[in-house]
KEVEX-414817 format. One line per 2 residues: number of its first residue (from 0); their letters; for each residue x, y, z of C-alpha. Coordinates in Angstrom, 2 decimals. Each point is the difference from the previous one (the first is absolute). Layout:
residues N
NUM = A = X:Y:Z  ... $
//
This chain:
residues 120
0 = XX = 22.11:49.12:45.59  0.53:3.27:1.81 $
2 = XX = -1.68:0.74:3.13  0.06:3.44:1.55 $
4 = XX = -0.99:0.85:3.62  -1.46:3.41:1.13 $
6 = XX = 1.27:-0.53:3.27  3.36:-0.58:-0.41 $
8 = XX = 2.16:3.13:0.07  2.33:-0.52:-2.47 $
10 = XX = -0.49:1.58:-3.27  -2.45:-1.26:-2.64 $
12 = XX = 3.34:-0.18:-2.62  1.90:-1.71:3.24 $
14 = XX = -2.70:-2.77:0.48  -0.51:-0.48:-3.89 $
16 = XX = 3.93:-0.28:-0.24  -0.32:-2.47:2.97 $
18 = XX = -2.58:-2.32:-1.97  1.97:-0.19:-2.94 $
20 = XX = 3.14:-0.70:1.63  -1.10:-2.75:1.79 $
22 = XX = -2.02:-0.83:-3.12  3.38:-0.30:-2.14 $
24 = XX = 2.10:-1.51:2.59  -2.73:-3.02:0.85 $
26 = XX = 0.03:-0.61:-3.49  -3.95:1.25:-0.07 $
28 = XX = 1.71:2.05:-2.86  2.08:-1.61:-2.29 $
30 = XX = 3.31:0.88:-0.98  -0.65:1.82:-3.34 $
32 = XX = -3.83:0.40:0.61  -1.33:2.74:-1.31 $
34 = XX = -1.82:2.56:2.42  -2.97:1.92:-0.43 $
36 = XX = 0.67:3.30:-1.27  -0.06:2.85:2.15 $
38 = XX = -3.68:1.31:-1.12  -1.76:-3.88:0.17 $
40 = XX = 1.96:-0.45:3.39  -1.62:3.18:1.30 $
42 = XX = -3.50:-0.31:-1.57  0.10:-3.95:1.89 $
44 = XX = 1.22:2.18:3.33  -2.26:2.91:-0.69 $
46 = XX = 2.96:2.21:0.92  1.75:2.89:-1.76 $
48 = XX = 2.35:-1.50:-2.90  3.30:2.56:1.71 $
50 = XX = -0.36:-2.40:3.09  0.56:-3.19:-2.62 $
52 = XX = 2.71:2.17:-1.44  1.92:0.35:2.84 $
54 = XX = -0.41:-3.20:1.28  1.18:-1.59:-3.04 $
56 = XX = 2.95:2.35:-0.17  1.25:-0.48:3.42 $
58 = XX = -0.28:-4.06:-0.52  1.72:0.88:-3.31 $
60 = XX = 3.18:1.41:2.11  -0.33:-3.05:2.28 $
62 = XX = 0.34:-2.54:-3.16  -2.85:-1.61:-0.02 $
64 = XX = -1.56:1.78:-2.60  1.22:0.53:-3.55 $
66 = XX = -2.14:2.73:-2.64  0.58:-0.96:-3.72 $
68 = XX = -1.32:3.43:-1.41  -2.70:-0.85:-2.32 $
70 = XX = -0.26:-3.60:1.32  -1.16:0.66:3.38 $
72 = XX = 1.73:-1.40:3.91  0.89:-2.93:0.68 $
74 = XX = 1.30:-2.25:3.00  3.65:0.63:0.29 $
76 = XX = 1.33:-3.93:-1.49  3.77:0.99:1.71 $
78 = XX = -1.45:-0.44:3.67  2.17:-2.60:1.82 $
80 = XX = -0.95:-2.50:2.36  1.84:0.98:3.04 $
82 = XX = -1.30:3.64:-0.94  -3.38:-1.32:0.40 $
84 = XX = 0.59:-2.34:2.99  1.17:3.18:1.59 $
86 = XX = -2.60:2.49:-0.79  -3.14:-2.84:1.02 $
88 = XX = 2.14:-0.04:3.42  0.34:3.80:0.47 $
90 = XX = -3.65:0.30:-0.56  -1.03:-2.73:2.43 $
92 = XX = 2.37:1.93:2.88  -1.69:2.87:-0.96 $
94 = XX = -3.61:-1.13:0.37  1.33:-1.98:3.36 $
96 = XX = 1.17:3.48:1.61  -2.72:1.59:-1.25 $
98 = XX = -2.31:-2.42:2.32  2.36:0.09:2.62 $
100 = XX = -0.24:3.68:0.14  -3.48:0.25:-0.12 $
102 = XX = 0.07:-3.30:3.39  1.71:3.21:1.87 $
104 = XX = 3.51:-1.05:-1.25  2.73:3.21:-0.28 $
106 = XX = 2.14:0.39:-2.63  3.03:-0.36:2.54 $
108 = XX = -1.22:-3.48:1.36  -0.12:-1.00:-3.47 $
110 = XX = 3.67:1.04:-0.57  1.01:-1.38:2.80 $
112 = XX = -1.20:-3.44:-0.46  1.33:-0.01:-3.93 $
114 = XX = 3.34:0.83:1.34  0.03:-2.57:2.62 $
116 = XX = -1.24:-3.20:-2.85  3.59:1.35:-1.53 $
118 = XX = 1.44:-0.59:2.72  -1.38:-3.54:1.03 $
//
């Protein structure tokens, strides 16, 4: 379900909140579907239940994430399509400027060539 890399830079709560994004918005977690609670999400990670926390939280701010006290968190049900169209596309920029950067690409080449699609 959630896979964590101990190369990647990015915070452990950044990469879990990355998972369960894409998770949610691919529809590999329902709308409604209950989550594992913070302590069985962090036992299956074997990481310290504050970094579930706070990864739950944030995606709690986002919206995709709803806590029923006493019921446990669920997949956000409200999430529309064109919000999830957009946020599969944002992440597939990032991940294609990521490998760009690391072919030798700078940031302003990258700029430069979004700016001159718009203009095409």
């Amino acid at each position: 379900m959630i896979h964590l890399n101990s190369r990647d830079p990015r915070p452990i709560y950044e990469q879990i909140m990355d998972n369960l994004r894409r998770l949610i918005i691919s529809g590999g977690v329902a709308p409604g579907e209950r989550l594992p609670s913070v302590r069985e999400m962090a036992a299956q990670l074997a990481i310290n239940p504050n970094t579930i926390q706070r990864a739950y939280r944030e995606l709690e701010n986002q919206g995709y994430l709803v806590t029923l006290p006493g019921k446990g968190t669920f997949a956000a049900e409200n999430l529309s399509l064109e919000a999830r169209r957009m946020e599969l596309l944002w992440q597939q920029l990032e991940r294609a400027a990521a490998e760009l950067r690391f072919a030798g690409v700078t940031d302003e080449q990258l700029i430069a060539r979004l700016q001159k699609g718009d203009n095409q």
